[in-house]
Structure formats: structure tokens, C-alpha cells
N, C-alpha and C positions, 0 to 999 in steps of 0.2 A: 709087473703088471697087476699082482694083487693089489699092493699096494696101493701103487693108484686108483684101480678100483675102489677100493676100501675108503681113500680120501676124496674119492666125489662122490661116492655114497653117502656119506660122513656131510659132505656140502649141502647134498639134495637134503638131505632128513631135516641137517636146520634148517633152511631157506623154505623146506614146508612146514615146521614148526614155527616159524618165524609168521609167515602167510596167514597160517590157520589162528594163533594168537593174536593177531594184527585184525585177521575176520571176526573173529569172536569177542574180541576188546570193543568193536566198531558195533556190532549188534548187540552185546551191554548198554552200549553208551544209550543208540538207537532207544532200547526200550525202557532204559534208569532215565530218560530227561527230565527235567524237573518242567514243566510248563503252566506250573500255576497259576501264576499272577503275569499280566504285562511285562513286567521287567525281568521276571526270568526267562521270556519267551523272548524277547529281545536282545539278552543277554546272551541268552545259547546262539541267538541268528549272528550277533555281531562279533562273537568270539570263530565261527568256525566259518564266517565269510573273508576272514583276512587274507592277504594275499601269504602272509608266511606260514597261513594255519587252514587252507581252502580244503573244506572236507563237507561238500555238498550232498552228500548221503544224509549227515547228521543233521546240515540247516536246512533240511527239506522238509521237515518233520516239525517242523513252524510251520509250513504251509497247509491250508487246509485241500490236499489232493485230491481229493473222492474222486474215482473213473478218471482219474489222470495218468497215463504210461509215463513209468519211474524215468527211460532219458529223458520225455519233454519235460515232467517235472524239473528232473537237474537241469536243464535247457532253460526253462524258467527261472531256477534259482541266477544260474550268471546271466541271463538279461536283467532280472531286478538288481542286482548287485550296478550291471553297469548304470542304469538307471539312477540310483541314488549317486554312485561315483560321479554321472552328466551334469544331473541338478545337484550336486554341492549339497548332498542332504544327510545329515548324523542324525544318530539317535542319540537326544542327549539321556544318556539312562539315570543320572541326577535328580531328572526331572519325569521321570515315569513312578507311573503306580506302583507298588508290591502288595496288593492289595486282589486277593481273589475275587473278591465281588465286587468292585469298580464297578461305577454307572454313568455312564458321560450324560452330562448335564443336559443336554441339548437335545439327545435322540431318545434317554431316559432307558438305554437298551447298555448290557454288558457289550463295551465296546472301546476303544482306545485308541483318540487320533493323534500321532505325535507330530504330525506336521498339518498348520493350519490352512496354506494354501497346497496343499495335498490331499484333498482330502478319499482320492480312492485308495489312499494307503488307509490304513486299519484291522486291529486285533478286535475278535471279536471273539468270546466265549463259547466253546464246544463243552457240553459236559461238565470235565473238571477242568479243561484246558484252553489256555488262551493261544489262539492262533491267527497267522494273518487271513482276513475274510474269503472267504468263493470270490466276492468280487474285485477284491485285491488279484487275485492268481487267477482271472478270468480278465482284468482290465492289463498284463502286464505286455504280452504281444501287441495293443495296440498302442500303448503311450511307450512302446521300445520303437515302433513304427514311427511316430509323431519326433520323439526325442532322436533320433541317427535317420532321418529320412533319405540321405545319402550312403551309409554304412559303410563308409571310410575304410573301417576297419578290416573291412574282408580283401578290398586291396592291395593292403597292409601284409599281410598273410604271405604275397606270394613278392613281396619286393626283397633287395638283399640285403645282408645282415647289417653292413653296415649302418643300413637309415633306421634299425632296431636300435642299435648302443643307443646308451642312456647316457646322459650328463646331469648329475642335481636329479637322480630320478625320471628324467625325463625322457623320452626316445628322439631323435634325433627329427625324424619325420612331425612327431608335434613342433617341437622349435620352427621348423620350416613352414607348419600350417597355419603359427600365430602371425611367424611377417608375412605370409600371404594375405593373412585376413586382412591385417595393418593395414596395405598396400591400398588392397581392394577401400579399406574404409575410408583413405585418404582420397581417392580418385572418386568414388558413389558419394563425398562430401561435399568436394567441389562442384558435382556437375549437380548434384542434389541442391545444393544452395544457390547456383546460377537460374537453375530450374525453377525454383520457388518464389523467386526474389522477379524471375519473371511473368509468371503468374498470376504473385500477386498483384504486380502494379498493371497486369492485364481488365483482371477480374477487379480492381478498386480503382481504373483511370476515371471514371462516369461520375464515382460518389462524391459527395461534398466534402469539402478540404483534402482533396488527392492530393493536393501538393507539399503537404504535413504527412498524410500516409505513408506517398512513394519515399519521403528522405529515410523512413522507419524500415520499408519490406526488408531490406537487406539484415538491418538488424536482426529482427523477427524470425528474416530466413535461416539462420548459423543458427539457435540454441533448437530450433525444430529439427532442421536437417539433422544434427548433434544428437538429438533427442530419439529421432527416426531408426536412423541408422546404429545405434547401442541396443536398440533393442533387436534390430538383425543383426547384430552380432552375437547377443546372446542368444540368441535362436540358432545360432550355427555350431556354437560351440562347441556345443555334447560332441560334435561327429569326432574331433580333436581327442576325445578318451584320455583326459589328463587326467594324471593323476589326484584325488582328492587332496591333496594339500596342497598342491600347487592351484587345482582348480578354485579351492576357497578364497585364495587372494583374488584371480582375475573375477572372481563371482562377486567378492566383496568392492571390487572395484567400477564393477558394471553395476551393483545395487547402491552406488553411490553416487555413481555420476548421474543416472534417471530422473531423481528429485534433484540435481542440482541443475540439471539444465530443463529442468521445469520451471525451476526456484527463477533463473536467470530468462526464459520464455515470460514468465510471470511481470518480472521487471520491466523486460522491453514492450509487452501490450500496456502496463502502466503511462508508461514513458508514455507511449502512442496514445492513449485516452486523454489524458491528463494534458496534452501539446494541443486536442482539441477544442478541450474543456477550455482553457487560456483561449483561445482564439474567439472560441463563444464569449468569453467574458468578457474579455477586450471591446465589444461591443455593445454592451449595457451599458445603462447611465452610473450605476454602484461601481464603485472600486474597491468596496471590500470580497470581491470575491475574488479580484486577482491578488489581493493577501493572503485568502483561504486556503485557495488548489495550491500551492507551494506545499504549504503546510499538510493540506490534506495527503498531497502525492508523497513528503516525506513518511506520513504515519503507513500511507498503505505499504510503502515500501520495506518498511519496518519488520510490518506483521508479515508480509512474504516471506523476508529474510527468517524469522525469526520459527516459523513454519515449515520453509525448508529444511533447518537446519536439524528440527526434530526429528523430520522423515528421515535427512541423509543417517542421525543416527541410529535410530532404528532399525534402521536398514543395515548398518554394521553390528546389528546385533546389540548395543552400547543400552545400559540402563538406564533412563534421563531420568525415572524417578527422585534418586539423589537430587538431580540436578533441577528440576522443577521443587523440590521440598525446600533445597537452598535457594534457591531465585525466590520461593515467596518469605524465606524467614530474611534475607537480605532486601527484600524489596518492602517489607514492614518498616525495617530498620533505616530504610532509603528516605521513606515517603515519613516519616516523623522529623528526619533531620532535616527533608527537604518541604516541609508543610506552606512555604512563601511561594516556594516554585509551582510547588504543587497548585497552589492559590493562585497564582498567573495563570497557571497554564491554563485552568478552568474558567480564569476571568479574561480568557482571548477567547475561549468556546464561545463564552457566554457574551462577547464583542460580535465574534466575528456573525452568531447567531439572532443577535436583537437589532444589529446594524443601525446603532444610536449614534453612530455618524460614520464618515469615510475619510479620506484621503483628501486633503482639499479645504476641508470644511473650518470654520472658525467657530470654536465652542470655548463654551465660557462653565468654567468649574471651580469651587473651592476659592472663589477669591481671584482666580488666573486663568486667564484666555490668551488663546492663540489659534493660529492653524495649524490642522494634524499634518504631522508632515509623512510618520510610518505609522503603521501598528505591526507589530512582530508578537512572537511565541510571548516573551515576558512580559515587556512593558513597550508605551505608547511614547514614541516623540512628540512634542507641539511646542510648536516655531512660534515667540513671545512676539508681539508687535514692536519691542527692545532687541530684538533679531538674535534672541539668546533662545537657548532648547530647553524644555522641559523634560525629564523622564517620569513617567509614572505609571508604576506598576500596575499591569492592569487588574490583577486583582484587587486595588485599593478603588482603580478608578470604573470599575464596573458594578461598584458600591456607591460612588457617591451622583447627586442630581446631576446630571450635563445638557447645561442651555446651549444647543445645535444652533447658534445664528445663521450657518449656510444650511441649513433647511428652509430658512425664510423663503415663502413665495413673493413677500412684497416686504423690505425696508425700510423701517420706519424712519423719519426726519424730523423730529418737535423739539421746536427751540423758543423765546419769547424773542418776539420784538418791540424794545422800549423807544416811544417818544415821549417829546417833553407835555410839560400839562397844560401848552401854551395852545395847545393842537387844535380847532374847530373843530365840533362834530360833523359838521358833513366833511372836515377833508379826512378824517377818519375813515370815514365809511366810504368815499368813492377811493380813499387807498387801499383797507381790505378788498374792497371789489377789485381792486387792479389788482392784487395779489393773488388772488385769485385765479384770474384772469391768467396767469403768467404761471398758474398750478397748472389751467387746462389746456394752454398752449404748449406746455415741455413733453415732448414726447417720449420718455419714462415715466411721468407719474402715474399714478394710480387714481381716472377719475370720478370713481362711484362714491369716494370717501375720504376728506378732508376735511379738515375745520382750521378757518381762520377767520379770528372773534376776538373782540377786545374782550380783556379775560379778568385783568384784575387791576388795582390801583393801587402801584409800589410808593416806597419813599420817595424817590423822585421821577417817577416814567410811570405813565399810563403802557400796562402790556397785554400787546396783542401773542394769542396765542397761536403759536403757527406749528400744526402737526399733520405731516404729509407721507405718502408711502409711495417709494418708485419700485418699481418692477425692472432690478435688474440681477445677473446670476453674483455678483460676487463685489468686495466691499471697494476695488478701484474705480470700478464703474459706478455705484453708488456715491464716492468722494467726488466724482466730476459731476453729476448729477448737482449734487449741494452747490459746486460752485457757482454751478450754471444759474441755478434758484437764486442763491444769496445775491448773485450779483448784478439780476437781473431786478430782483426787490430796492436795490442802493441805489441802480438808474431810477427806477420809480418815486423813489423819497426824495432823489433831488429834482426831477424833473415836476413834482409838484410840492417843494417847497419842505418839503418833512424834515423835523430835526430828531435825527435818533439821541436818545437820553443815554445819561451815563449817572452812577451815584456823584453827586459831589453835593455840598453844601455852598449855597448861595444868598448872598447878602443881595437882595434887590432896592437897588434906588430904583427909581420911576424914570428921574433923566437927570440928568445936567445942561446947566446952564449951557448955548451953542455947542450941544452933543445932542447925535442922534442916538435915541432910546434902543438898545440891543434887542429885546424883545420885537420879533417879527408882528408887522399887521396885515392881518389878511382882508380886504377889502373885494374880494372875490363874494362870489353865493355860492354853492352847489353847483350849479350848472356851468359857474368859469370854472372849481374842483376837475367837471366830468370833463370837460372839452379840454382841459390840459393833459387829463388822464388817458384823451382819445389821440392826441397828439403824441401821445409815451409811444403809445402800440402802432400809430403810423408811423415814426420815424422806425420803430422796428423791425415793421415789414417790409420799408424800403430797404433796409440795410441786409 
């Protein structure tokens, strides 16, 4: 019976030496903290918050407590704890100050924000000591309110042990609250996107070009609905109390999906603008602007992408500095070897911007004319009147003169017509006047402005100058126009006698012996000239 007395006495003595060493080591610690600078203040919270090292007496002593009762204080310390665990929030201590008189830039006060969309977290200088602020340990009840608005956790508390075990860290019970989430996200997506997609084509059945909109709403609807609902899911999260490592992937994967289905929202209002923009074009007289919006909707889409892709990584935390310092020492090294491209590209700007011609048009450049048949990013098609294609670079050709013949309002026609020298003067002039005549009858020409004149005296033809202008859009109809002219001026010249000239060289005899002399006699005056000439224009208004 001594004995055993003796060895539980022996028990109790260590187990209170034990105790009292274990108190007294803990209040050392308590009053040796080192709390000078930011990072050692942050250091002592992050070392004695761990879940294998949770010694909330010691990390309480960061906080600035005043008039605070020691359990709420510890009652605060694990709500803040779970709080940063919720929000997926480290202290990167790498990147804190060591530094006892820190002054943040911004507030110009000893202060220390280490998270930038946080910002009522903050250290703030006491004395000689850096501590989290009054309003940090005054803000944590309500944003632990905000962050677990359901408080899942307490639940948790009284369910049985099994839905406790962990697998990979985790409790079995969070496993089962992510496919719930899943679940829910998938069914709130469907009816969320039927929902929108109805809507929309409600609220846009009335506007101009609904029928371009509604084929879009549904589009539209998936990257919003998508967009909507990730961020209620991030909202729900925290109540789940995953673990911080685990929590950092589904965090880093919800802070990537946000800008990518913005990125992809972004695209499909593109799509939508740019399907009306074309529709608006379509109905201009210019056709270079259904070249342009191609082009233009490529570049906008470009910069979305490429805007996106910053945010998505940003948002994984990923440094693009590197990556932006490469992009422009490779895009130096781009744009010197690609100086030709480069030179198109700005001489389609500077096409598609001066609109020195279109699609359609017959222009005449450098020697060579045709009609435009493309303009693209590099260079310009034109279809030879030889039905062969030109290419050229519109940088070259946005340098040199381009005569626009299909800008013409009126067509020019000037040709000479040679008779012989054999001709009267009056039947000259009542021909030009029928020529005339046969200008202001055709209804293409242009009749405020014509000339037809005897004009000069060749080697062998008196010629008349014939320059006329028809009013039509394009050069088929201006070739029938000519026919019509020419062939009506041939009836005129035989119907009174006209001989059209050609070059030849002529030996003239006067006559031979029982031969009638070739030379025509005209035994007419002017006045048989006009009444022959009246006779041309009746027979051709009977006909």
C-alpha cells in the first residue's frame, strides 16, 4: 500500500512539474515575443496558428486586445484563423517588411496591408510593437458573419464520426458538400440559361434587327449564366471549411474561370455588335466597309483574348512581367523582319480609311488597270480586262496615284470622225448637226455638254471631233451606249451621202474615157442636205 502510494505521489509531482513548466515556458514565451517589425509579428501569428502547433494564448498577443475578455479574444483568434483558411489567404512572409518603421505609401501612417483586396486586415504600430489593428479585431465577427452565413460547421459538431474521417486531408462531409454544390450548379445553370435566353429575346423582340439578336441571346445566355453562378459558388464556399491547400486549387480555379468567361461574354457581344454592324453595311453604297468589320471584329477579338489571358493569369498569381518584357523584345525582333507586312497592314488602314476605291471599281495604276475584285489584310486583287489577276501589296499601292474610273459620274466618249475632202461645207454642218441631234436623242448622254466640230485637217480626212459623256454606273453599259452612238452616226453618213476617210494614198485621174468619174457630185444646196437629214430622224421615229 506504501508503495503504491509512494508511486502515485511520485506521478502527481511530475504531472505538476510538468504543468507548471509547461505554464511558465508559455508565459516566457508570452512576454520574450519579439513584435518589432511586420514580419515578426506575422511570423509569431503564423507559426503558433498551425493546426499541428495551435497555441492561441501566444497568437493572441498580435492582436491589439484592449477591454477585450481573454475567451472572446481566443474566440476571435479561431474565427480569424478560419477566415483566412475561407478566403484562401497566406501571409506571404517573403514579401513583408522587417523593417520597424515601415510607412505605407498610401495612408503615410505605420501600417501594413498584406492583402490588397483585404484591406480591413492590417498591422498597425503600438509603441514599439507591430500589431493587427482595433479595427482588424473589431471588423472579425462581422466579416466571420458575412464569410459562413450558414455556419455549416456547427452542424458538423454533433453529426457521427464517420462523416468526420478524412481522405487526402479532407472530411468526408466536405467531399459530399462539393457534389452537392456541383449538383446544384449544374441544375441553377440550365434553368438560369433558359431563363436569360428568355428574357432576353423578351426585352429585345421590339428593337431593330431582333432577328440577328434572338439567333445570339442563347449564346450570350451560357458565358453570363457561367459567369453568375461561379461567383455563387464562391460565395458559398467558405461554409465547406476546406482545408487551405485544398481550398487554394478550387480558389485558384474559380479565380480563373471569372475572367475566362468574361473573356468568352466579351467575344459573343462582339459576335452580336459586329453581325449588326454587317447588316448596317450591307446597305450603303461603299463596300469597303464590309472589308473593314471582318477585319476590325478579327482585331477586337484579338485584344479580348489577349486581355483575358493577362487577367486569367494574374489571377493564378503567375508573373507576366517576364512575359510581357519577352513579348516586346520578340515583337521588336518580329516587326524588323516583318517591316513588308507590317507596311500592308498599315497600307489596308490607310485603304480601308481614305476609301480611294471599292470593290467593283475599275482603276487605273502604274501602267495597269482593272477591276478591284478583293482588298484583304495584305494586298489587293484586280481582275485585268485580259481576265488575269493582279496582286499588289497594298503597302506599295497605297503609295502610288490610283485613277478611280468607277468614280466617274459621267463617261467620257471622244473619238475623231474622218471624212473624205471631197465633203461640201454645208453637208458638213447639217451632219454635225444630225450628230448632234442623235447626242440629244440617246437617253444616256450627258446633255449640258458636248462638242461636235470639225476640228482639224489630216493627211487625208477632214476630222470632226466627237467628245460626249453618258451617265451610266459601270463600263458594260457605257460599251452599249457607244454602240448605239456609233451606229446610229453610220446610218446618218449613209443616209446623206457621207464618205468616211481612211489613210491611203491616191493617184487621181479626173475620169476615163466611157467611165463614170468616182468622185461623188453633190448637186444638192443645204436645204436638200437638211430635208435628207429630216428624213434620217423620221424614218427613225417610225421604227
Amino acid at each position: 500500500m506504501r508503495i503504491i502510494n509512494f508511486k502515485t505521489a511520485s506521478f502527481l509531482i511530475i504531472f505538476i512539474y510538468l504543468m507548471l513548466f509547461n505554464l511558465t515556458y508559455l508565459k516566457s514565451q508570452e512576454n520574450n515575443l519579439n513584435l518589432s517589425t511586420p514580419f515578426r509579428t506575422l511570423s509569431i501569428f503564423n507559426e503558433f496558428t498551425q493546426k499541428d502547433n495551435y497555441k492561441p494564448e501566444i497568437a493572441i498577443q498580435t492582436f491589439n486586445i484592449n477591454n477585450i475578455d481573454k475567451n472572446e479574444a481566443l474566440e476571435l483568434i479561431n474565427k480569424f484563423r478560419k477566415i483566412l483558411t475561407a478566403k484562401v489567404l497566406k501571409f506571404k512572409l517573403n514579401e513583408v517588411p522587417d523593417d520597424s518603421n515601415y510607412i505605407d505609401l498610401t495612408t503615410k501612417y505605420n501600417r501594413y496591408y498584406p492583402f490588397e483586396n483585404q484591406t480591413f486586415i492590417y498591422l498597425e504600430k503600438y509603441s514599439d510593437k507591430w500589431l493587427f489593428s482595433f479595427e482588424t479585431v473589431a471588423s472579425i465577427n462581422d466579416e466571420y458573419e458575412k464569410t459562413f452565413p450558414f455556419q455549416i460547421d456547427k452542424l458538423i459538431v454533433d453529426a457521427p464520426e464517420w462523416i468526420k474521417s478524412r481522405i487526402f486531408g479532407v472530411a468526408l462531409w466536405q467531399y459530399i458538400g462539393l457534389i452537392v454544390y456541383l449538383l446544384i450548379f449544374i441544375i441553377l445553370f440550365k434553368l438560369f440559361k433558359l431563363f436569360l435566353s428568355t428574357l432576353l429575346e423578351k426585352i429585345l423582340h421590339k428593337i431593330k434587327y431582333s432577328e440577328i439578336i434572338s439567333h445570339h441571346t442563347k449564346q450570350i445566355a451560357m458565358p453570363l449564366s457561367l459567369l453568375f453562378l461561379t461567383a455563387l459558388f464562391s460565395l458559398f464556399l467558405p461554409e465547406l471549411h476546406l482545408p487551405i491547400s485544398f481550398g487554394t486549387i478550387i480558389n485558384y480555379i474559380i479565380k480563373a474561370f471569372i475572367p475566362l468567361f468574361i473573356t468568352i461574354l466579351a467575344i459573343k457581344l462582339t459576335n452580336l455588335l459586329f453581325e449588326i454592324f454587317l447588316k448596317i453595311a450591307s446597305k450603303t453604297k461603299t463596300k469597303l466597309d464590309d472589308n473593314l468589320l471582318p477585319l476590325a471584329r478579327k482585331a477586337v477579338k484579338i485584344i479580348i483574348i489577349i486581355t483575358g489571358t493577362i487577367f486569367i493569369l494574374q489571377n493564378l498569381d503567375i508573373n507576366i512581367t517576364p512575359f510581357i518584357a519577352g513579348a516586346s523584345i520578340g515583337g521588336l525582333a518580329l516587326a524588323l523582319a516583318a517591316q513588308e507586312t507590317i507596311k500592308n497592314f498599315f497600307g489596308s488602314i490607310t485603304i480601308f480609311a481614305d476609301h480611294p476605291f471599292e470593290v467593283g471599281n475599275w482603276i487605273v495604276f502604274d501602267g495597269n488597270e482593272g477591276i478591284v475584285e478583293e482588298v484583304g489584310i495584305r494586298s489587293t486583287k484586280i481582275r485585268t480586262f485580259y481576265s488575269s489577276v493582279i496582286t499588289v501589296p497594298n503597302g506599295k499601292l497605297a503609295d502610288m496615284v490610283i485613277d478611280n474610273m468607277g468614280m466617274r459620274k459621267y463617261r467620257r466618249f471622244r473619238t475623231t470622225i474622218s471624212i473624205t475632202y471631197d465633203t461640201p461645207t454645208d453637208l458638213i454642218n447639217v451632219f454635225t448637226d444630225g450628230i448632234k441631234e442623235i447626242v440629244r436623242n440617246h437617253p444616256n448622254t450627258y446633255k449640258d455638254y458636248f462638242i461636235v466640230q470639225l476640228n482639224e485637217f489630216s493627211n487625208s480626212s477632214l476630222d470632226i471631233l466627237f467628245n460626249i459623256f453618258f451617265d451610266v454606273p459601270d463600263m458594260n453599259e457605257e460599251t452599249r451606249c457607244r454602240h448605239e452612238i456609233m451606229t446610229s452616226i453610220i446610218d446618218l453618213a449613209k443616209e446623206l451621202g457621207i464618205r468616211f476617210a481612211f489613210p491611203t494614198s491616191t493617184i487621181h485621174i479626173e475620169e476615163f474615157p466611157e467611165k463614170q468619174p468616182l468622185t461623188p457630185k453633190y448637186t444638192e444646196n443645204k436645204q436638200g442636205f437638211i430635208k435628207k437629214m429630216t428624213n434620217f430622224f423620221d424614218k427613225r421615229k417610225e421604227n
